[in-house]
C-alpha positions in Angstrom: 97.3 90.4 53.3 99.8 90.4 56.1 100.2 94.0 56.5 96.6 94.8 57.8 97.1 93.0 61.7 100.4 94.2 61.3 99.4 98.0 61.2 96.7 96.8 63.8 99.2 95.5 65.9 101.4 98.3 65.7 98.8 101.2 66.2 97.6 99.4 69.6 101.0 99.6 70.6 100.5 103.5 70.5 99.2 106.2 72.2 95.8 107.3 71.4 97.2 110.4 69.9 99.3 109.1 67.9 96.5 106.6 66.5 94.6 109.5 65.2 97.6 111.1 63.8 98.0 108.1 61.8 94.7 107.3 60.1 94.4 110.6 59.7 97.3 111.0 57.5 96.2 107.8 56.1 93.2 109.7 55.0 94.6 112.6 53.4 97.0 110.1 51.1 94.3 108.1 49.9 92.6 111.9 49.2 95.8 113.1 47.4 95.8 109.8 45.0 91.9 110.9 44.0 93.3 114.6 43.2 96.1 113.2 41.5 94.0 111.5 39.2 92.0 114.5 38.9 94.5 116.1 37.7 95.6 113.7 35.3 91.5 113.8 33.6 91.7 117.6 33.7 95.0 117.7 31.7 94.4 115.0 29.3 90.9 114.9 28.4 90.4 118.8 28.7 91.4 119.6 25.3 89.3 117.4 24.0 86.0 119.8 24.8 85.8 122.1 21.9 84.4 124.8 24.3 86.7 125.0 26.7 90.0 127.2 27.1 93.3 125.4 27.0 95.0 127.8 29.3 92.4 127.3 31.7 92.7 123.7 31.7 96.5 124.6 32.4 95.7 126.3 35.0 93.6 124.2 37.2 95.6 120.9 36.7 98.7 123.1 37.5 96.4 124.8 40.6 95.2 120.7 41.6 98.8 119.8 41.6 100.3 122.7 43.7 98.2 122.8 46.8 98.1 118.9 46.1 101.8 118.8 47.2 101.3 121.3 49.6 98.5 119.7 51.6 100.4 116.1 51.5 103.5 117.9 52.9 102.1 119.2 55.5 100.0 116.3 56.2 102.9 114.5 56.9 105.1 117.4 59.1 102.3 116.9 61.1 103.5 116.2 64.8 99.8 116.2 66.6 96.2 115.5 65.8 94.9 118.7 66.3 97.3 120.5 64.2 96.8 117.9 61.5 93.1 118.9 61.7 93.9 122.4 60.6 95.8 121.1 57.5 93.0 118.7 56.8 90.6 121.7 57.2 92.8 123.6 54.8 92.7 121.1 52.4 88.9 120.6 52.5 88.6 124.5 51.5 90.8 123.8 48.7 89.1 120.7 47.3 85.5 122.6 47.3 87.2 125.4 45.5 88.7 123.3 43.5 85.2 121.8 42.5 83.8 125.3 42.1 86.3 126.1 39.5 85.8 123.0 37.5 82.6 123.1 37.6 82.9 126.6 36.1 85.3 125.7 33.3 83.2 123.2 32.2 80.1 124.9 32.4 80.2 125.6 28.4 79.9 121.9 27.7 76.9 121.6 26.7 76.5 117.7 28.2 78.1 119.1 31.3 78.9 115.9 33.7 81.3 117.4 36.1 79.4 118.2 38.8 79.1 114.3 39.4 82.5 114.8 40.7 80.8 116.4 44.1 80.5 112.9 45.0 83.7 112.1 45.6 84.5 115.1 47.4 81.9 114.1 50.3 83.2 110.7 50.6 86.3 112.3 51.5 84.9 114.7 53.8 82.8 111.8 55.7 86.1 109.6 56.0 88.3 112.7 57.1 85.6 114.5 60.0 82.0 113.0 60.1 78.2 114.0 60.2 79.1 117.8 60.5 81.3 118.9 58.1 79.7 116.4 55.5 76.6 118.2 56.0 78.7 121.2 55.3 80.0 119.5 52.3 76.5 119.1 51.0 75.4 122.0 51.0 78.6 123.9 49.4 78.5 121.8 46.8 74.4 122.0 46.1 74.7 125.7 46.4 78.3 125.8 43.5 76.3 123.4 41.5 72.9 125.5 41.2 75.0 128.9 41.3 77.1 127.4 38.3 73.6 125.5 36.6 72.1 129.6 36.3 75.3 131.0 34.7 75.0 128.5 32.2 71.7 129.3 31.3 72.5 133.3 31.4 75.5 133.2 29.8 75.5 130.0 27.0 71.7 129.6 26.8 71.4 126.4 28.1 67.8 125.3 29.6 67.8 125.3 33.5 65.9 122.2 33.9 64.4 121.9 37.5 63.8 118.2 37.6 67.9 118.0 36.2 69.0 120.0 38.9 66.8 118.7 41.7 68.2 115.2 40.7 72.3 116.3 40.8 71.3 117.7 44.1 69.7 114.6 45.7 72.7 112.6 44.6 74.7 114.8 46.8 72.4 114.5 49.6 71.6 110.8 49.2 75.4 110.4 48.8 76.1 112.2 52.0 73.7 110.3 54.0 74.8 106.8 53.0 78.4 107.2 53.3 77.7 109.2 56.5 76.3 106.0 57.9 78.6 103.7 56.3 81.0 105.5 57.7 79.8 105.6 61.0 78.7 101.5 61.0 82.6 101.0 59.8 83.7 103.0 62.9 81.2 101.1 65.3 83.0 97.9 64.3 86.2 99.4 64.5 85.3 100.6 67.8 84.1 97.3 69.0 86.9 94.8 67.1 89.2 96.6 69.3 87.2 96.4 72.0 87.3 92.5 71.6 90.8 92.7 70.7 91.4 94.2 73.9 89.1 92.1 76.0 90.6 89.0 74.5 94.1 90.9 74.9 93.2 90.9 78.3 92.5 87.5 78.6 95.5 86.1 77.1 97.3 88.4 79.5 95.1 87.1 82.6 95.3 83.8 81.5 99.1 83.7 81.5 99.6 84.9 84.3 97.2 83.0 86.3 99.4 79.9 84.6 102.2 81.2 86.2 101.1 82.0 89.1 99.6 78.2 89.6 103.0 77.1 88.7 104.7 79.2 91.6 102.4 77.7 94.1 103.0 74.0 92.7 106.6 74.5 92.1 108.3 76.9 94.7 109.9 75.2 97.3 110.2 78.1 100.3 107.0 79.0 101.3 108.2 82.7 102.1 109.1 82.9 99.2 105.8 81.9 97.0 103.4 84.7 97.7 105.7 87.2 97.0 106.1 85.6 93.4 102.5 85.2 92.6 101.9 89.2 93.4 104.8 90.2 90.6 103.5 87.7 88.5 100.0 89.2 88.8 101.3 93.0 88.4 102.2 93.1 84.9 98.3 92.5 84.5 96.6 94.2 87.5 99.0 96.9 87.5 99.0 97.8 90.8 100.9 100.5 92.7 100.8 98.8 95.7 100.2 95.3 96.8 99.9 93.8 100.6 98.4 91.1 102.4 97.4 91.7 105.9 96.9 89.2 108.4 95.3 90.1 112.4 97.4 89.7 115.3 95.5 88.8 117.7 98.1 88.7 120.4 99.3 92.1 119.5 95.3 93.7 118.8 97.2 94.7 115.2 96.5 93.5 111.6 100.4 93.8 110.4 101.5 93.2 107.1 102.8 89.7 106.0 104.0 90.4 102.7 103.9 93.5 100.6 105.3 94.8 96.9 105.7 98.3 95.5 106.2 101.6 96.2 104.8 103.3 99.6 104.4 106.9 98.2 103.6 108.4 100.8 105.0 106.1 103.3 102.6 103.5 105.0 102.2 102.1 108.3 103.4 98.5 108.7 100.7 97.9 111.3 96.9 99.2 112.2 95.4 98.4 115.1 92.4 95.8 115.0 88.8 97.2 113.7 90.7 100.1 112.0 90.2 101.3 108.2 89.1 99.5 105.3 91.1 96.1 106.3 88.9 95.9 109.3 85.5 96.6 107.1 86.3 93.9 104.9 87.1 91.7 107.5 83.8 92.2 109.3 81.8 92.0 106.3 84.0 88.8 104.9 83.4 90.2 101.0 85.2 92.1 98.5 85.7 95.8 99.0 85.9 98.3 96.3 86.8 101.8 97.0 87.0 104.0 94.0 88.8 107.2 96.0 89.8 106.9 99.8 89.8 110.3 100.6 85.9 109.9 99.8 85.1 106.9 102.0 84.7 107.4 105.4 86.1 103.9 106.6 89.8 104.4 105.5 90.5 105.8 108.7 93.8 108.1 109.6 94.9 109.6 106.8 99.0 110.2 106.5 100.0 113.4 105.3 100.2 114.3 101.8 97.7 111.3 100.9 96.8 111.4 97.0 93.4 110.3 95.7 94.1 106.0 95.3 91.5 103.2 94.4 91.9 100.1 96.8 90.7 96.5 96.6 90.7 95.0 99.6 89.8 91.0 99.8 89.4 88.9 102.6 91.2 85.7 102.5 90.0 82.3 104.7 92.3 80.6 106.6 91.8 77.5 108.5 88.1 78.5 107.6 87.9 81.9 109.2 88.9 85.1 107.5 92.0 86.3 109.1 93.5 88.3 106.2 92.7 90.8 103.5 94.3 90.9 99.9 94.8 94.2 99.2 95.6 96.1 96.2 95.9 100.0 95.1 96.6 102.2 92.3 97.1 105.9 92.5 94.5 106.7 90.3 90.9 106.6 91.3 88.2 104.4 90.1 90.7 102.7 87.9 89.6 99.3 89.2 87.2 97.1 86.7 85.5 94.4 86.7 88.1 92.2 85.0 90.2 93.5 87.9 87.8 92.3 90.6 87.8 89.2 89.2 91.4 88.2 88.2 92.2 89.8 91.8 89.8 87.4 93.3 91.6 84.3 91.8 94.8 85.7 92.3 93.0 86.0 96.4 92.2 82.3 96.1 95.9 81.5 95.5 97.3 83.3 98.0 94.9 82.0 100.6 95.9 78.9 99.6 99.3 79.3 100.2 98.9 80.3 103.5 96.6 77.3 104.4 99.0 75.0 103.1 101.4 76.5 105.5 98.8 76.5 108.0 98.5 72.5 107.8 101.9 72.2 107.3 102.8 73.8 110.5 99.7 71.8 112.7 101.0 68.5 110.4 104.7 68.9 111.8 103.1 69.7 115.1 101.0 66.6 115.2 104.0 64.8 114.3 106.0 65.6 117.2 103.2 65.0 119.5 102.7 61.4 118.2 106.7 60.9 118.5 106.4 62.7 122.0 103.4 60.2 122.8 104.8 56.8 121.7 107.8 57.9 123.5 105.8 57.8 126.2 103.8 54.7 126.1 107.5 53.0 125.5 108.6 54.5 128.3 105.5 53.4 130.5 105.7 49.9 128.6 108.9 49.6 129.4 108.8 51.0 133.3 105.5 48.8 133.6 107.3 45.4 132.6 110.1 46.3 135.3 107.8 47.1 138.0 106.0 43.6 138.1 108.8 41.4 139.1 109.2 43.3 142.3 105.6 44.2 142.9 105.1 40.1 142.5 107.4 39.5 145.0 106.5 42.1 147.3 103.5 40.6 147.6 104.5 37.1 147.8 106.5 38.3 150.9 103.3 39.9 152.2 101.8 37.2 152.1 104.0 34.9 153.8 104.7 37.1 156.4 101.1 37.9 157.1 101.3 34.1 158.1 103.1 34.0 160.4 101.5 33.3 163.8 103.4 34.8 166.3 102.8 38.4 164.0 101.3 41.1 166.4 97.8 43.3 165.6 100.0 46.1 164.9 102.3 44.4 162.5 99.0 42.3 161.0 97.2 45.6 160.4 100.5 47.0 158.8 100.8 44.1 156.5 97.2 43.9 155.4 97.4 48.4 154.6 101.1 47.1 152.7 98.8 44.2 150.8 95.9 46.6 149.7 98.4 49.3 148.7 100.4 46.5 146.4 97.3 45.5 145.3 96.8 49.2 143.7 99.6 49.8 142.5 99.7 46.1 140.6 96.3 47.2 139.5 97.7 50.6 137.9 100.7 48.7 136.5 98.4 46.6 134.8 96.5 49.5 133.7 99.5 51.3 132.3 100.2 48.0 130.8 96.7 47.1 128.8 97.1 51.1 127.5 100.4 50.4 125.9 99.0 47.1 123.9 96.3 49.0 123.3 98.4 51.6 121.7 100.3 49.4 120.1 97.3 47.5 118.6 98.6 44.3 120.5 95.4 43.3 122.1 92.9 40.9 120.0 89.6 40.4 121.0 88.2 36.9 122.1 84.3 37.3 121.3 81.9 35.3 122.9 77.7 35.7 122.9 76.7 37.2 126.7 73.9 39.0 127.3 74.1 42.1 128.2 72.0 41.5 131.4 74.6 38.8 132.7 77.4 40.8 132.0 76.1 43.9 134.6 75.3 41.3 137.1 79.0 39.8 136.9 80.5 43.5 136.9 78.2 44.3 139.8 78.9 41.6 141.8 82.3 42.0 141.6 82.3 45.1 142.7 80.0 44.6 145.5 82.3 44.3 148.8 84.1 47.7 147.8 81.2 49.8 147.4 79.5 48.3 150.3 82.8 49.8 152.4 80.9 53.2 151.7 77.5 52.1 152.1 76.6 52.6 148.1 74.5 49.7 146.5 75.0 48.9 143.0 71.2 48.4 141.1 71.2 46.3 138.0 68.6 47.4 135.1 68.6 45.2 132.3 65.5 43.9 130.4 65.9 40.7 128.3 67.5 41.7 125.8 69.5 39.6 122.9 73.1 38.0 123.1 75.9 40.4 121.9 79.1 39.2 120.6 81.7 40.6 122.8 85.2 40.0 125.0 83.7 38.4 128.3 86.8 39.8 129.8 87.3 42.9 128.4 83.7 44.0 128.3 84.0 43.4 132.2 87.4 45.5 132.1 85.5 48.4 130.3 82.4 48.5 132.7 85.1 48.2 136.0 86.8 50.7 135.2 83.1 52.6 134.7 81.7 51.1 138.2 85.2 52.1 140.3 84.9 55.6 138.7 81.5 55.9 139.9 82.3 54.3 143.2 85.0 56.9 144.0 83.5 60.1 143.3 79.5 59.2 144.3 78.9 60.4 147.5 78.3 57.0 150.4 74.7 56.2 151.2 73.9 56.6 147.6 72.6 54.0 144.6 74.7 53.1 141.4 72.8 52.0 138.6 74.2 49.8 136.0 71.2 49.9 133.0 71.2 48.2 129.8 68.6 49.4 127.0 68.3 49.3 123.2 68.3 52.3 121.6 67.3 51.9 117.7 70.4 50.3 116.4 72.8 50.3 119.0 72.8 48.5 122.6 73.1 51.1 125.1 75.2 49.9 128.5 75.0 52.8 130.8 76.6 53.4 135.0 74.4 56.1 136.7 75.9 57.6 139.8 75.0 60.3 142.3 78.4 62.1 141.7 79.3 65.7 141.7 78.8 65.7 137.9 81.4 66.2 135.1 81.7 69.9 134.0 80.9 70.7 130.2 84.2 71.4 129.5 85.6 68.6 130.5 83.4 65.7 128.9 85.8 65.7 125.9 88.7 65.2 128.0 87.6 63.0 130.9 88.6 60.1 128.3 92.2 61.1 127.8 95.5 59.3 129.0 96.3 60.8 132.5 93.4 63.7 132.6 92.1 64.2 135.7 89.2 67.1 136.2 90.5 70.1 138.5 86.9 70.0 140.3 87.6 66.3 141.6 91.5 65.8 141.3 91.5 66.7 145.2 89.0 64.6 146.3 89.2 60.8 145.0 92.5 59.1 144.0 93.6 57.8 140.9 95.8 57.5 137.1 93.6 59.2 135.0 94.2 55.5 132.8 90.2 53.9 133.5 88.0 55.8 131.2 91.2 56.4 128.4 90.9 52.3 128.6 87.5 52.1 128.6 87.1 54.1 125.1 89.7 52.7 123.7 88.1 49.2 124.1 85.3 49.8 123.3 86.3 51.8 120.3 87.6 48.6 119.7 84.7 46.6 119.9 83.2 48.9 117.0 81.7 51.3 119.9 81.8 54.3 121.5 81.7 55.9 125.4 80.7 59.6 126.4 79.3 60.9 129.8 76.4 63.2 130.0 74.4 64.2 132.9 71.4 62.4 134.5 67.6 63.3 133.8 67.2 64.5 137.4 70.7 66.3 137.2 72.0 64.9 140.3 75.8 63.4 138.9 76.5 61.6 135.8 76.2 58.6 133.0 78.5 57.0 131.4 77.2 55.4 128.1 78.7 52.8 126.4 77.1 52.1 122.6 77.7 48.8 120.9 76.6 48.3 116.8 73.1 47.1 116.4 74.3 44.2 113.6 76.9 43.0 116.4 73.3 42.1 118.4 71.7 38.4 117.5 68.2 37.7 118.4 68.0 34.7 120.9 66.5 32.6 117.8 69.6 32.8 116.0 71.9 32.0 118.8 70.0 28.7 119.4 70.1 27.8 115.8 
């Protein structure tokens, strides 16, 4: 029982040449057993025919036996299929002869059965060759049988009997046609176990090393080292010439080659320039390409001298969600590729983009790592410069002031004191700035929430800011229906919409209104400062909210830190909101939004209950 998938085994290890040998060979031994036998019946039961001539029966047996071992010798010298065929051949003449002759010698019997033994011989014939020489087969035999059915009637008297002979010969032919398909049925599912065999071969094969390959990319350490691995761990199943993964150099206008295995026969360039050859078409088209035989497609570009016919598979692989390299693989055979190719080279694609995303977010992770070290360095270092400054700018201005008392103290000297007050007064103001941005940072500010309406906290802002933006003739506007309570810092919420108002006071031209609106919009309570400003650029809507960013279009023109809007998000970020600028209706300058939660908002019923 064991010995069938072991021969099955063993002749898929083998050539296809030396498969046929093989069961050919097989053939002709199972053949030699039947004439051995036949021998055997000739020599022992022969004698037992009255009619018959003993040294004939000698003769045959001895004949069956001799070109018996001759044809089984040679069967097995045999070093090809084609030269086994001739013996096979050989042996096929000798076996209808053989027939013939028996058919003869027995031809006195007057019950004469041996012609039934016709059979057998096109069984053999259908095993050994097929529908052809079976055919052939046939009609040698039908043609010995009536040749041999007339001399028996001519020479011993016995009655030629159509309906006899027309039945011997439709066993022939009926034989010959159901072995002919049996045959052929028995070598469609031969055809097609091995076919599964194979697929499922395949699979295994695909399968493992897909496992392996998985395991590379969870378990190797050094990232240039893991693609490498996963392509030989890929080849003994793709079995690929040639393997490379291109990736596009932007800075350099080249796709250049990031990792490559096997032989470059002839040698290959290690970089193309971008938008050439097949890397560049699958690129552009971001799906697999196939290419049967690159001397026949159009696309492969410069050819290097001595280029042999190749198939290539070129796949694009996503990184950081654009394709910026191709998978390809080649084999210096053309269309060699298949489908099971295609699609283990897709997954083995998918791992290898993978790998280079991971070392894509690895590298930006590290990145954003330092920049967070590099920024809470900073905020420490502004924390901790901000602390030392307020000692001296408190007594600065305690001295100020005392001396700005004194009455003796000349216009000159007044007006000098008053410019040194205003100037402390900034720079205690961006102290305190660079101060609330470092708890802020830090998470060290709490919120003390109190119910205001929105209306009544524009009209404190507003009039706070009244006396400075009447020095450049500007009027602030408040715009606020009655709307409900919202539950806010009193004191921060002014700090946010200050820092909005002074922004809009230093860069709206004088002569010009500031509007300070509050609206509801579906869930959220909009608080919004409208100015007639030189606008903020597209570009720099984003950034305008960051520590220290200034834009280039107004960095010349108004003072400051670059701190009042990054404080102004980040409180009301805090607050469960958000701030952006966008430009007015009209499109003369800008508005600052501030958005608050709709379920932070009470109606006035509930705050009086």
């Amino acid at each position: 029982m064991c010995a069938v998938p072991h021969t099955s085994r063993l002749l898929r290890s083998r050539s296809v040449a030396d498969v046929l040998l093989i069961e050919g060979q097989q053939v002709e031994r199972a053949i030699a057993r039947v004439r051995w036998a036949a021998a055997a019946l000739i020599a022992l039961l022969g004698p037992f025919f009255p009619n018959l001539s003993v040294l004939g029966i000698v003769v045959l047996a001895g004949y069956v036996v001799a070109y018996n071992l001759a044809t089984t010798a040679a069967s097995e010298r045999a070093t090809d299929p084609a030269a086994h065929r001739r013996i096979a051949i050989l042996a096929f003449i000798g076996d209808l002869i053989t027939f013939s002759a028996a058919v003869l010698l027995f031809s006195s019997d007057p019950f004469w059965t041996t012609y039934f033994a016709g059979t057998l011989i096109i069984i053999g014939t259908a095993f050994r060759f097929g529908t052809r020489e079976t055919a052939i087969a046939t009609i040698v035999l039908s043609a010995a049988y009536l040749a041999v059915s007339v001399f028996r009637q001519i020479s011993f008297g016995y009655e030629l009997s159509p309906p006899r002979v027309a039945f011997g010969v439709s066993m022939y032919v009926m034989t010959a046609l159901l072995v002919d398909r049996v045959v052929g049925d028995v070598h469609a599912m031969r055809v097609d176990r091995e076919g599964l065999i194979r697929r499922l071969e395949r699979r295994v094969s695909e399968d493992s090393a897909l496992s392996q390959a998985t395991r590379i990319v969870a378990t190797v350490a050094a990232p240039e080292r893991v693609v490498p691995a996963l392509l030989q761990a890929s080849r003994s199943v793709l079995r690929f010439d040639r393997a490379t993964v291109w990736i596009a150099d932007e800075a350099s206008g080249t796709y250049r080659v990031l990792h490559r295995l096997g032989v470059a026969d002839p040698p290959l360039r290690d970089t193309l320039l971008i938008g050439e050859g097949l890397i560049a078409a699958a690129l552009r088209g971001a799906a697999t390409v196939l290419v049967p035989n690159v001397l026949e497609d159009p696309r492969y570009g410069q050819r290097a001298s001595g280029e042999i016919a190749r198939s290539i598979i070129a796949i694009p692989l996503r990184v950081g969600g654009r394709v910026v390299a191709i998978f390809s693989l080649s084999r210096a055979l053309p269309d060699v590729f298949t489908e099971d190719d295609l699609r283990l080279s897709d997954a083995v694609a998918a791992l290898i983009a993978q790998v280079l995303e991971n070392q894509r977010l690895f590298a930006e992770a590290g990145e954003a790592e330092a920049l967070r070290a590099l920024d809470k360095l900073k905020d420490e270092f502004l924390a901790a410069v901000s602390h030392e400054l307020r000692t001296p700018l408190t007594v600065i201005s305690g001295a100020l002031e005392v001396l700005g008392r004194q009455p003796d103290l000349g216009d000159r000297s007044k007006r000098l004191v008053e410019q040194a007050g205003r100037s402390v007064e900034r720079l205690h103001h961006d102290v305190q700035d660079l101060l609330d941005l470092a708890q802020l940072q830090e998470s060290k500010i709490e919120l003390s929430r109190e119910y205001v309406t929105p209306r009544q906290i524009l009209v404190e802002v507003a009039t706070a800011h009244e006396v400075i933006a009447a020095r450049r003739s500007q009027r602030l506007i408040v715009r606020a229906a009655e709307l409900p309570p919202v539950l806010v810092d009193r004191r921060r919420m002014h700090q946010i919409l200050a820092n909005l108002v002074a922004n809009a006071i230093r860069y709206s031209p004088p002569d010009t209104d500031i509007e300070l609106v509050a609206e509801r919009r579906g869930e959220e309570l909009h608080l919004a400062v409208r100015d007639r400003g030189p606008g903020v650029p597209e570009a720099d809507r984003e950034r305008v909210f960051d520590k220290f960013y200034r834009s280039p279009a107004t960095r010349d023109h108004a003072s400051g830190t670059g701190l009042g809007l990054a404080i102004a998000k980040t409180l009301a970020e805090l607050h469960g909101g958000r701030v952006w600028v966008k430009p007015r209706a009209d499109g003369a300058g800008s508005a600052f939004v501030m958005a608050l939660p709709y379920e932070s908002v009470r109606e006035p019923a509930e705050v009086l209950s």
